[in-house]
C-alpha positions in Angstrom: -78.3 109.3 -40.4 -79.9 105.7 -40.8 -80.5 104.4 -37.5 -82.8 101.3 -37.7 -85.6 101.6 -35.1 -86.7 98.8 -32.8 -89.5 98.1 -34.7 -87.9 97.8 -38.3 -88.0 94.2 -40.2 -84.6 92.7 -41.6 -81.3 92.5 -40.6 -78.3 94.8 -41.3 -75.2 93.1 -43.1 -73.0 92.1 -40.3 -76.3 90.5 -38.6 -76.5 88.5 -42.1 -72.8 87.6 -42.2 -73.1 86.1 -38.5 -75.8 84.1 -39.7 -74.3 82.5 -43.0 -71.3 81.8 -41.4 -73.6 80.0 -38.4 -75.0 77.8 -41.5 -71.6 77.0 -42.9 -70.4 75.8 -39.8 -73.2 73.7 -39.2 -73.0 72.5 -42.5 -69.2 71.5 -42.3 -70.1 69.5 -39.0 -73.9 67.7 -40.1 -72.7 67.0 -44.1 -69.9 64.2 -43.1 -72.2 62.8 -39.9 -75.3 62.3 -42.7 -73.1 60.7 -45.1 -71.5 58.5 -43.0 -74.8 57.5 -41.3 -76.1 56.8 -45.1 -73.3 54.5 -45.5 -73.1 52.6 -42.4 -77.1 52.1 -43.1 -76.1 50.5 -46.4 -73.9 48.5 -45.1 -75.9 47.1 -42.5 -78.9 47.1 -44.9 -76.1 44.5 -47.5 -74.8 42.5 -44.4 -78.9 41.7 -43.9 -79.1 40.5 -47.9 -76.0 38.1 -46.9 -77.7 36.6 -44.4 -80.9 36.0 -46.3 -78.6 34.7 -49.2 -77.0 32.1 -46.7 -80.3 31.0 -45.6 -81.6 31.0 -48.8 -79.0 28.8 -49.8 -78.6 26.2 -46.8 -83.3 26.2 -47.8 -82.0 25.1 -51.4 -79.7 22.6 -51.0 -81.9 21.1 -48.2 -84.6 20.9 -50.4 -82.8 19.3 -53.4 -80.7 16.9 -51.1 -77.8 18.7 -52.6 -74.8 18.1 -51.0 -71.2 20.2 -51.6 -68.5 20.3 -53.1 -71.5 22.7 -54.7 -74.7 23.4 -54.2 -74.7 25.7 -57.6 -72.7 23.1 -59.8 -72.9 24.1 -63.2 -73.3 27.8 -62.4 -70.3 29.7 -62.8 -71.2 33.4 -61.7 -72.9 34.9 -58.9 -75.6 36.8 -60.5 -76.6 33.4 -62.2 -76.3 31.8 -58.6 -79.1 34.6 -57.6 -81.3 34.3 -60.5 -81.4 30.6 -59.5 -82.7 31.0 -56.0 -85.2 33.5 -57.2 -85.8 31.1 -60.3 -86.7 28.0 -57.3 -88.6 30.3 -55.1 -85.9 30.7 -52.8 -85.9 34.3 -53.1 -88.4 37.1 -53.9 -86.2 39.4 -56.1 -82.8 39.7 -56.9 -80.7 40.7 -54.5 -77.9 43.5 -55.0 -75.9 45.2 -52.8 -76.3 48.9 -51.5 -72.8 50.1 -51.6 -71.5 51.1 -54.7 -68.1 49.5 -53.8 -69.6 46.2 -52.4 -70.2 42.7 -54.1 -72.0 39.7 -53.1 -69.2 37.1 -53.6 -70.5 33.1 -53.0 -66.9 31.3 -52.1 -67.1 27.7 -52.9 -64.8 25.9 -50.7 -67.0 26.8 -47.7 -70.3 27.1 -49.9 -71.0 30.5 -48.4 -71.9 33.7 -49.2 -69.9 37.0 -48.2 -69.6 40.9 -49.2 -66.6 41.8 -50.6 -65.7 45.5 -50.1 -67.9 48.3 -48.4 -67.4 50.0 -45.2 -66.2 47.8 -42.2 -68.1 47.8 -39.4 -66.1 45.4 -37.6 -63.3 47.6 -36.9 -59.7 46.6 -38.2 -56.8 45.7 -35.7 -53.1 46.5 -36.5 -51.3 43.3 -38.7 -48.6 41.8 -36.4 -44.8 42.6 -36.2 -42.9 40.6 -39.0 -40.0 40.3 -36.4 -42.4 38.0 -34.1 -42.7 40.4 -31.0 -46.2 39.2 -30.7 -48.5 41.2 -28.2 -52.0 39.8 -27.8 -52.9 42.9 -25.8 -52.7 44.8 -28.8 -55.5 43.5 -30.2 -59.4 42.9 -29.3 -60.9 40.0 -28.3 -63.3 38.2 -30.7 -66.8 39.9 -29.8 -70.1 37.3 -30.5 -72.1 40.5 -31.2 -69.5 41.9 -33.9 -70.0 41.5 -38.0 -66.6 41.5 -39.4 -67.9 42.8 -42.8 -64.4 43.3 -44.6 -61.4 41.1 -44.6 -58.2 41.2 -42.3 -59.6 42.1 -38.8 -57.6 40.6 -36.5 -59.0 39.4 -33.0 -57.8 37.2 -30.1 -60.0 34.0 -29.2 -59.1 31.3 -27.0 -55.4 33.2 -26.6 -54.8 32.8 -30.1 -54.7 35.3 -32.7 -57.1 35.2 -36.1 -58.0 37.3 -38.6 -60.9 36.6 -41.1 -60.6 36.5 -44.4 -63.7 37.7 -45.8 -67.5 38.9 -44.5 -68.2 36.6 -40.8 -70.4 36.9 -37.8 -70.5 35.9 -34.7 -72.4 32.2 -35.9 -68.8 31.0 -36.7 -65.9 31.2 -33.6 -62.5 31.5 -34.6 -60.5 28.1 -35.1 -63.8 26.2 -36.6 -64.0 27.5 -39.5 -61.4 28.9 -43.0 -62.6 32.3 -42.7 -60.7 32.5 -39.6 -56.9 32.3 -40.4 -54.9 31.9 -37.3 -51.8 33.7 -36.6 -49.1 30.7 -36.2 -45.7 28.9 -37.0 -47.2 25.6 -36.3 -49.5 24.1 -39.0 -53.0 24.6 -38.5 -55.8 22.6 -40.4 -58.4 25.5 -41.3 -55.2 27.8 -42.4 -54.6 28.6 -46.2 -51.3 28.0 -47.6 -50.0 29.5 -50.6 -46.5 28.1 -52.6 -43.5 28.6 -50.7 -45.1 29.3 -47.2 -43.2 27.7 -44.1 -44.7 25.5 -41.2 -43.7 23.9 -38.4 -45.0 20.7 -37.8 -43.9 17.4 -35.4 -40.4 19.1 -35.0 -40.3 19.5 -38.7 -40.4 22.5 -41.4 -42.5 22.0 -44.4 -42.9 24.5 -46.7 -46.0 24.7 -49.8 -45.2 23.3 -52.9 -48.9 25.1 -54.2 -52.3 26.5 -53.0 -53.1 23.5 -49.9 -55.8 23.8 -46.7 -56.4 21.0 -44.6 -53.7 18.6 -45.4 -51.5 17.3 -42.8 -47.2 17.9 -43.7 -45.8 15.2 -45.1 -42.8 14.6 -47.2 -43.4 13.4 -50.4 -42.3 14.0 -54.3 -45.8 15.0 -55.5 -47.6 16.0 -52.4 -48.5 19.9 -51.0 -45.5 19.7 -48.7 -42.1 20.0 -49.1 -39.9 19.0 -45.7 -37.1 21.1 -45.6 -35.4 20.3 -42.3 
């Protein structure tokens, strides 16, 4: 008969089963929390690289006296936009971002930088109804602390409803700015407008005869606006 005695070394099979199936289990729980802590650090790590891009940027054009439509007139991708702030001294080294499915994107109508992809840390509200039944309880309010890394979050400000449209932090408040589109009938100046979209505007309906952002309706054979009753 093998009987282990007390003072035997090792472990019988069923004591080694116990304890790989302990690892496993561990391993099925601590795998997904590491990766997701790698990628939120990434993330975090590329939203810091945006802002240094931005600053890097406003330090450029301050120092040329460069003033928009754009400070990188000429330059027709990004990478080449980065190479020239290294190129003036503006920036140490190139700057890429950490997430594989993450680019730095520099949008020229508001001569700003933003990430395009990546995990969102912001958080991302429900779109609203398409029949109108509007709830603003069903969304959060804007947060000054947040970073709305990817596109679409939508928040309540000032008992309106926004969403952004690309990377934004809490240096730009809903309603100042076109990266936050508000949720509306009426016109609105900051709001993008693509062909064939509806407003209401002075008791009148306009709708887009092309791509238009800032210009007031008004009826006319060759302008953005179309008045259709």
């Amino acid at each position: 008969m093998n009987i282990r005695s007390k003072n035997s070394i090792g472990f019988t099979l069923i004591e080694l089963i116990i304890i790989i199936s302990i690892i496993v289990i561990l391993a099925a729980v601590a795998v997904p929390i590491y990766i997701n802590v790698v990628r939120k650090s990434k993330a975090e790590a590329d939203i810091a690289s945006v802002v240094i891009l931005n600053q890097s940027s406003v330090a450029y054009a301050m120092t040329n006296e460069i003033q928009i439509p754009d400070i990188f007139q000429g330059i027709e991708d990004d990478p080449a936009r980065i190479q020239k702030l290294v190129n003036e001294g503006f920036l140490l080294n190139l700057v890429v971002p950490q997430q594989d499915d993450a680019e730095f994107d520099w949008v020229v109508a508001d001569q700003v930088w933003v990430i395009n992809g990546g995990m969102n840390l912001g958080g991302e509200a429900t779109p609203p109804p398409d029949d109108g039944g509007l709830d603003l309880s069903d969304y959060p309010d804007w947060s000054l602390s947040t970073t709305y890394v990817s596109a679409n979050n939508y928040v309540v400000y000032d008992g309106k409803l926004y969403y952004n449209l690309w990377w934004v932090d809490g240096n730009i408040l809903p309603g100042t700015a076109q990266v936050w589109q508000q949720v509306s009938d009426s016109w609105v100046n900051f709001n993008i407008y693509n062909n064939g979209d509806t407003v209401e505007y002075e008791g009148n309906t306009y709708m887009a005869r092309h791509w238009t952002s800032g210009q007031t309706p008004v009826d006319s054979d060759y302008g953005a606006w179309e008045l259709i009753s």
